[in-house]
C-alpha positions in Angstrom: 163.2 139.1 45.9 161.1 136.1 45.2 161.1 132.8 47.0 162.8 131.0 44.2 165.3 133.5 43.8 166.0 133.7 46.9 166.6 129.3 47.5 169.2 129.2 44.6 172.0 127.7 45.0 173.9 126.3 48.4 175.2 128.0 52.1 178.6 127.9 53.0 177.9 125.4 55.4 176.1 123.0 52.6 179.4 123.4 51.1 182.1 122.9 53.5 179.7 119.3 54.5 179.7 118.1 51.0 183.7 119.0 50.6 184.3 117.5 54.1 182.0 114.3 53.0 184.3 113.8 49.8 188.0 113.9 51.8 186.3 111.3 54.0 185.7 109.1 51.1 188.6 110.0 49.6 190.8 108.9 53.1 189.1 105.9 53.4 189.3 105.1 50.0 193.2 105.4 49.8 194.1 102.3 52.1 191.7 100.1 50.0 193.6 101.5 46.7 197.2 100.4 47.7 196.2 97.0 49.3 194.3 96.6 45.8 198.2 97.6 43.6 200.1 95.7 46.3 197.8 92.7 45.9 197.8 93.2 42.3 201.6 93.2 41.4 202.4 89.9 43.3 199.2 88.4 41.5 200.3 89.9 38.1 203.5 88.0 39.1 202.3 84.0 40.2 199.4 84.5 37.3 202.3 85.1 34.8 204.6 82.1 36.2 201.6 79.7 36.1 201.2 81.0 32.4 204.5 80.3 31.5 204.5 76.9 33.2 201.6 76.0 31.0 203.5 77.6 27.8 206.4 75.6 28.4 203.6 72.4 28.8 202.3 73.1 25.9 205.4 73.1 23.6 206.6 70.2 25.2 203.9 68.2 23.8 203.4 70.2 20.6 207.1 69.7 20.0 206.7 65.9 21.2 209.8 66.8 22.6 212.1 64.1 22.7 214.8 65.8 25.6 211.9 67.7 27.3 211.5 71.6 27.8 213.0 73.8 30.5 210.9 76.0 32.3 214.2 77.7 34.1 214.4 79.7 37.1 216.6 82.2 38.1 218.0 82.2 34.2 219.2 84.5 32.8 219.8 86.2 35.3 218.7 86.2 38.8 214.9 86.6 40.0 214.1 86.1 36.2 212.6 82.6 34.0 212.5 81.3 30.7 211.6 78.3 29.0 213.8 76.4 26.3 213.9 73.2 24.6 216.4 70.5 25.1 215.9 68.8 21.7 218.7 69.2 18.8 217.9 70.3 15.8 216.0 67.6 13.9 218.2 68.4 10.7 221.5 68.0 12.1 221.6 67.0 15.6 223.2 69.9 16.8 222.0 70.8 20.3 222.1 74.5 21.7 224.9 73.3 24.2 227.5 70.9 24.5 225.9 68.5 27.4 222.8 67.4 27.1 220.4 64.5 28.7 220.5 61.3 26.9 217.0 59.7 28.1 213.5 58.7 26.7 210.9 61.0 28.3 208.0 58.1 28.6 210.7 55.8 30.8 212.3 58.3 33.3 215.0 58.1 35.5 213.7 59.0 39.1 217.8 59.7 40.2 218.7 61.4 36.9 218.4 65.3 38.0 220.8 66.9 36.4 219.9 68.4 32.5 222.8 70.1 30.6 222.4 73.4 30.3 220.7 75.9 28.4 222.2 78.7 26.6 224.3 81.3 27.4 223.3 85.3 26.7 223.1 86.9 24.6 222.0 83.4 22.3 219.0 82.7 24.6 216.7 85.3 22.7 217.5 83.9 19.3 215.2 81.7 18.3 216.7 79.8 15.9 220.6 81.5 15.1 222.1 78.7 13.7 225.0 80.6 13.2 225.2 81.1 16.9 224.5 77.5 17.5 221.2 77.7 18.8 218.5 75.3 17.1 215.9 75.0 19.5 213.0 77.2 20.3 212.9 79.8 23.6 210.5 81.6 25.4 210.6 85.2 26.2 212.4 86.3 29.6 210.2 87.7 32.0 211.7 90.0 35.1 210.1 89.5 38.1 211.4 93.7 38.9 210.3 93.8 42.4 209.2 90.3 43.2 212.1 87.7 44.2 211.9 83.8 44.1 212.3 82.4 48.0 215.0 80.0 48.0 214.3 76.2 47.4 215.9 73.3 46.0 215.8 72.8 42.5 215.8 75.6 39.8 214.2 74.3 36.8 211.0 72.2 35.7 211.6 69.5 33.1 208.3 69.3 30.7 208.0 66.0 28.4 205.8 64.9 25.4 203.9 63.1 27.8 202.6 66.6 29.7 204.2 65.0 32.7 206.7 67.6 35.0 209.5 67.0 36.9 211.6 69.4 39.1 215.4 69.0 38.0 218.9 71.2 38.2 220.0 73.2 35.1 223.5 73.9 34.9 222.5 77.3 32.9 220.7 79.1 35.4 222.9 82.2 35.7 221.5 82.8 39.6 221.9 78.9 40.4 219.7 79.3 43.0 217.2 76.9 43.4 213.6 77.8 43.7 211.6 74.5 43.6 210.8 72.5 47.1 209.5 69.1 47.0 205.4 69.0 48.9 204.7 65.0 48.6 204.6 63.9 44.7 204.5 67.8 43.8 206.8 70.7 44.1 205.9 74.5 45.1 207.2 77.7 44.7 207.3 80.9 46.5 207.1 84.5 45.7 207.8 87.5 47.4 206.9 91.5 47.0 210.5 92.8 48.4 207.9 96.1 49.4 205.2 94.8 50.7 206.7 91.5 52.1 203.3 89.8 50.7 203.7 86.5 49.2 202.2 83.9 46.6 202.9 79.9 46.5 202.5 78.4 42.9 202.6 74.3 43.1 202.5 72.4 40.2 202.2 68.6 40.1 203.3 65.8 38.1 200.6 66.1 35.4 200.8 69.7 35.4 198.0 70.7 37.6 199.1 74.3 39.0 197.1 76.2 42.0 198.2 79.4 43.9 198.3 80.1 47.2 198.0 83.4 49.0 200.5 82.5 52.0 200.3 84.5 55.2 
């Protein structure tokens, strides 16, 4: 047998080292992997809130909204959001519910926290159904599955023309818990992973300016 011949290939020992160096890896590696997934889903979550917030911005001022846009919390249903505009329809007047806020958004009143309500499912996915009553345009209802809202005072955000925010009460939110607590001039809100117990803070201020927090 010649020397090459006879160095082809590896022991049993080179073996059983190389397998025992991969489930090393492979244990070390898994811890790393689910802090990664646990940290990911409640960052999905306060990334997709902060999005919405700015959607609901956005329209406001697009729309030059005369009533404002509700960014609402725990609406539909509970641990869930959507936004929706105040305004009637520019055509008739007719609004999506029967109280709404009577105010101009550029001169508003600090003690006025209360806004109407928004409408009731299954109307709050049309977008218009005049037939139904509903004139204004919605946002999309997004689930939190997992993550839950921490209590907090108010349940809604108000948006104006202006692309100034202020935290109010909606009389639609179908939880009616409130989410919202004041910090100074701006308001914050809390997150939590029901698994994991890991949470996010999401703050927004009066000119919209939203940061996250990763809370201990």
């Amino acid at each position: 047998m010649s020397f090459n011949e006879r160095t082809k290939g590896f022991t049993l020992i080179e073996l059983l080292v190389v397998v025992a160096i991969i489930a090393i890896a492979s244990a070390a590696s898994i811890p790393m992997g689910l802090s990664f997934l646990r940290n990911y889903n409640i960052s999905g979550a306060a990334n997709n809130i902060g999005s919405q917030m700015q959607k609901a911005r956005s329209q406001a001022v697009k729309l030059n909204t005369q009533r404002g846009v509700l960014l609402n919390f725990n609406y539909p249903e509970a641990d869930m959001y959507q936004w929706t505009s105040l305004d009637p329809n520019p055509m008739t007047g007719v609004s999506d519910g029967g109280v709404y806020p009577d105010f101009d958004p550029k001169n508003y009143d600090e003690t006025l926290l209360v806004f109407g309500a928004v409408p009731d499912v299954p109307f709050n996915t049309d977008n218009p159904d005049p037939a139904n009553g509903v004139m204004s345009p919605h946002g999309v209802p997004f689930d939190l599955q997992q993550i839950s809202f921490d209590a907090g005072t108010f349940n809604a955000l108000l948006f104006r023309s202006d692309g100034s925010v202020r935290a109010v009460d909606s009389a639609g939110a179908s939880g009616g818990a409130g989410v919202l607590t004041p910090a100074g001039l701006d308001w914050t809100l809390t997150i939590r992973d029901s698994e994991t117990g890991l949470t996010r803070g999401i703050t927004i201020t009066r000119n919209g300016r939203i940061t996250m927090q990763e809370n201990p």
